[in-house]
C-alpha positions in Angstrom: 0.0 0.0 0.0 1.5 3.5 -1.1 1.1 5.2 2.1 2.9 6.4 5.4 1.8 6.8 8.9 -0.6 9.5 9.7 0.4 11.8 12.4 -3.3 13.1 12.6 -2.6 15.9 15.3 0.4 17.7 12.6 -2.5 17.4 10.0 -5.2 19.3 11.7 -2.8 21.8 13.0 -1.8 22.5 9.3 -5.4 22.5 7.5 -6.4 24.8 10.9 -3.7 27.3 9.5 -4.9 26.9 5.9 -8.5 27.7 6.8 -7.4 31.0 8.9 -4.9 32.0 5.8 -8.5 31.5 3.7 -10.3 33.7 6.7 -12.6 30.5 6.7 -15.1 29.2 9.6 -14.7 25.5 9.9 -18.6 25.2 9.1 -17.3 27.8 5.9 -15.1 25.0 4.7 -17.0 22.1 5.7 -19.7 23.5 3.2 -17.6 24.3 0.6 -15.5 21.1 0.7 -19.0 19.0 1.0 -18.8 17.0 4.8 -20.4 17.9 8.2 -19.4 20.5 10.8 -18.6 17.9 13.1 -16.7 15.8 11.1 -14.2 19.2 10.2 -14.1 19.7 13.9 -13.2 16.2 14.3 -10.4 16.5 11.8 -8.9 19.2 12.6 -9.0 17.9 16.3 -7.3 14.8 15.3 -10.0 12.6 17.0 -11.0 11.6 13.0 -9.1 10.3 10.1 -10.0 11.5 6.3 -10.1 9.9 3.6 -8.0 10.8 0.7 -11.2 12.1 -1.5 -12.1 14.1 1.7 -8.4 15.4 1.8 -8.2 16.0 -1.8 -11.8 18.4 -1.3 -10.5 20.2 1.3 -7.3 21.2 -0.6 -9.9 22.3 -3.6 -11.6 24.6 -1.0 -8.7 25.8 0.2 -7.6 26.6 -3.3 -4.5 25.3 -2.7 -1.5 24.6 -4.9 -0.4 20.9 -6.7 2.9 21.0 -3.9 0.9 22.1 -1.0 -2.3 19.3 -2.3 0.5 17.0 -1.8 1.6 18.0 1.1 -1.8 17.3 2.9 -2.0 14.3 1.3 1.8 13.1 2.9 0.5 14.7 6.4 -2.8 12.4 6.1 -0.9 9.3 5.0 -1.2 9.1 1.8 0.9 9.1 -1.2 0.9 12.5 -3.1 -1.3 13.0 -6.1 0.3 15.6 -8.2 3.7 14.0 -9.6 6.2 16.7 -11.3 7.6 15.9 -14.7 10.3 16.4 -16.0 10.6 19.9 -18.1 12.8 18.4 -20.5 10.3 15.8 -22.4 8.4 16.9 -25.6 5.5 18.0 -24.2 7.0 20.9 -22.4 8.1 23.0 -25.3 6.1 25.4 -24.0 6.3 25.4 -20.4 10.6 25.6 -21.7 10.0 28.6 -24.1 8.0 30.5 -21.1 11.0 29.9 -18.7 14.1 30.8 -20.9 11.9 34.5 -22.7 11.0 35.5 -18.9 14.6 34.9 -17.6 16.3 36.6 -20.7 13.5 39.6 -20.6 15.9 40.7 -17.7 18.2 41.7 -19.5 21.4 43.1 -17.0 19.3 41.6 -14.3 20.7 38.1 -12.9 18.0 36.2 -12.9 17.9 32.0 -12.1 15.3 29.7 -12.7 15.6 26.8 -10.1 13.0 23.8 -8.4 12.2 24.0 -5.2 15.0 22.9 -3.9 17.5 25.4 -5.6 18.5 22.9 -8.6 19.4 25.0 -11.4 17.3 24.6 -14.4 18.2 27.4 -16.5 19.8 31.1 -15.9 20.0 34.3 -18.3 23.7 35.2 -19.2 23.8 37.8 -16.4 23.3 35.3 -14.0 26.0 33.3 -15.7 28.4 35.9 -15.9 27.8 37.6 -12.5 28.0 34.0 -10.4 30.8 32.7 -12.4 33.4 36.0 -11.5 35.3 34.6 -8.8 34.8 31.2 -9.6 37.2 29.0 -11.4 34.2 26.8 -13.4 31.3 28.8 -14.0 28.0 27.6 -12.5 25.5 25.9 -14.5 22.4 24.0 -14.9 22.2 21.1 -12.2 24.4 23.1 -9.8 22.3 24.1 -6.7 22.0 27.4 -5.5 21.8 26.9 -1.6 25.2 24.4 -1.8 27.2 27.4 -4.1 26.1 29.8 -1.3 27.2 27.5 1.8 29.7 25.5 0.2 31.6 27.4 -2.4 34.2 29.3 0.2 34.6 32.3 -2.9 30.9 32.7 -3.5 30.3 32.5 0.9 33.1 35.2 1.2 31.8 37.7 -1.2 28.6 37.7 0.7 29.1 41.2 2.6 26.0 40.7 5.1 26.6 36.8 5.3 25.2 36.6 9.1 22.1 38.4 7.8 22.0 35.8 4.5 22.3 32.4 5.9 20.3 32.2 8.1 17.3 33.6 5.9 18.6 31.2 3.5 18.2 28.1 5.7 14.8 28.5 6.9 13.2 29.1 3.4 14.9 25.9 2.4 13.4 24.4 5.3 10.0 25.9 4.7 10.1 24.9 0.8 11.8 21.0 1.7 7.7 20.8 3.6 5.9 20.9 0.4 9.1 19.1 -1.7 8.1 16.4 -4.3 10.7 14.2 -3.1 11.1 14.5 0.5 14.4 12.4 0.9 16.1 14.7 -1.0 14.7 17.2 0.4 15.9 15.7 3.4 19.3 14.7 2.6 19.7 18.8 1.8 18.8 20.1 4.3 21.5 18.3 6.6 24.1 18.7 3.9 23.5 22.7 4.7 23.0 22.3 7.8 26.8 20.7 8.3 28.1 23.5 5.6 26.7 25.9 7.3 27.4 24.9 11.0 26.2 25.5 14.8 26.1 29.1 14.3 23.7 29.6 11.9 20.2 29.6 13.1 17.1 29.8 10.6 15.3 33.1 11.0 11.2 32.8 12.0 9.9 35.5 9.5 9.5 34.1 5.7 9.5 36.8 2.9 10.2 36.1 -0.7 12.3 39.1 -0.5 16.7 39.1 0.3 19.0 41.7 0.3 22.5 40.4 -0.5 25.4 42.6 -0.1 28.5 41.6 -2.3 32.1 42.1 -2.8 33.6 41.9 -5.8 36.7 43.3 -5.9 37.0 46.8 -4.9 33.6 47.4 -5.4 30.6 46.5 -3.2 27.1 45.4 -5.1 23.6 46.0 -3.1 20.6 43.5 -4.9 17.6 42.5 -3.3 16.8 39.2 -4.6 12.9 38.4 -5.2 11.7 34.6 -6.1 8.5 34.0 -7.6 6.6 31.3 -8.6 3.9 30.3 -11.5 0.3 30.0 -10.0 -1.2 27.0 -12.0 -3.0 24.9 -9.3 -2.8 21.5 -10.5 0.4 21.5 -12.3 3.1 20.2 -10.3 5.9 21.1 -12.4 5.3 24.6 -13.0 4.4 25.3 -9.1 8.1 23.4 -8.5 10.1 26.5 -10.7 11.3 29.1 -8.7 12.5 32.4 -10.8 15.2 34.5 -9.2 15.9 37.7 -10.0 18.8 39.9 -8.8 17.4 43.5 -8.9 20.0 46.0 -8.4 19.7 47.7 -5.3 22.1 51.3 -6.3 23.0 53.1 -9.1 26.7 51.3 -9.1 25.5 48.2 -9.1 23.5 48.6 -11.8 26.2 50.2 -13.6 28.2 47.7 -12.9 26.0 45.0 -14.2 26.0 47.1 -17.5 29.2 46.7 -17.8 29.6 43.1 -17.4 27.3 42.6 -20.1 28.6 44.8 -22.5 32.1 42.4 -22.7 32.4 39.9 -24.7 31.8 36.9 -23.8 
């Protein structure tokens, strides 16, 4: 049988904080998701089990996404339903072409597009050029963005505000490894940068799509706030898996300086 053990009072607790997110009444969501008042208080109470169809209503009243669907589903004990596939076959030319215009419609702006675990999928040539300065292979596809930051002893050093960064860093890794397709790697991350990035480093409570990252190279220091964003289709499990990263310049020098990077030849 393709499930795992339920840990029923971890389940309530997270569709309780899904139905305040919603500003629903549990007799709001039991209507809309089609069972009894009691049988939402008893769930989210732990005192009842639900079925997968019941879980699988909730998460469409909850308008929730394919990766967070899934997540509900682990948290109930069963398998997920919304499998991610991989970008490269045939029938993602599209879903491809959408990822590589938005990332080079950034022109000077270094922008990455990753899963949700900071694999690297594709990146504009800013990106490439800007993360490959002080490196003696540049970065590319496959490499993962939280091990270049916490492993990479170059790319950690040039990180001006580095106490401010990591741990930021850790905890939205953490919070993105809870709705992960593949929770074993997920897992197996997360203490690979936990070792990397050692005793000292302590994830951070508040969660904001937003960084500021302060780097060095060289002579010169470069101010970005980084944004991530994701594509909002529902019950598409590979597009809700891409993260886009974008780099924004933060001052006039830095954008001036990522002007002038891409004006070289390559």
């Amino acid at each position: 049988m393709n499930t795992v053990m339920q840990d029923e009072s971890i389940f309530g607790i997270h569709l309780r904080r899904a139905r305040l997110a919603q500003k629903l009444s549990q007799e709001g969501l039991a209507e809309v998701a089609g069972i009894s008042p009691r049988h939402m208080s008893f769930i989210e109470t732990g005192r009842s089990r639900p079925s997968r169809d019941v879980v699988l209503r909730l998460g469409d009243a909850l308008e929730l996404s394919a990766n967070e669907r899934n997540a509900m589903l682990r948290l109930a004990g069963f398998a997920p339903a919304f499998a991610p596939a991989d970008l490269a076959q045939p029938e993602r030319t599209l879903a491809r072409d959408a990822v590589s215009k938005l990332l080079d419609a950034q022109g000077a702006i270094p922008a990455v597009a990753s899963d949700s675990l900071g694999n690297i999928l594709e990146m504009n040539d800013a990106a490439l050029r800007f993360f490959s300065i002080s490196r003696d292979q540049p970065i590319a596809a496959g490499d993962n963005l939280f091990e270049l930051f916490f492993s990479d002893g170059a790319a950690r050093a040039s990180i001006v505000n580095w106490r401010e960064v990591a741990p930021a860093l850790l905890h939205h890794l953490e919070q993105e490894a809870l709705i992960a397709p593949d929770r074993a790697e997920a897992g197996r991350l997360i203490a690979r940068i936990r070792r990397l990035a050692g005793p000292e480093v302590v994830p951070t409570g508040a969660e904001l799509p937003i960084f500021r990252f302060e780097f060095r190279k060289g002579e010169k220091r470069l101010s970005f706030v980084s944004n991530y964003s994701t594509f909002g289709v529902p019950y598409d499990a590979t597009m809700q898996s891409i993260r886009i990263e974008c780099f924004f310049p933060a001052d006039r020098e830095t954008q001036a300086f990522l002007e002038t990077l891409m004006a070289r030849r390559p």
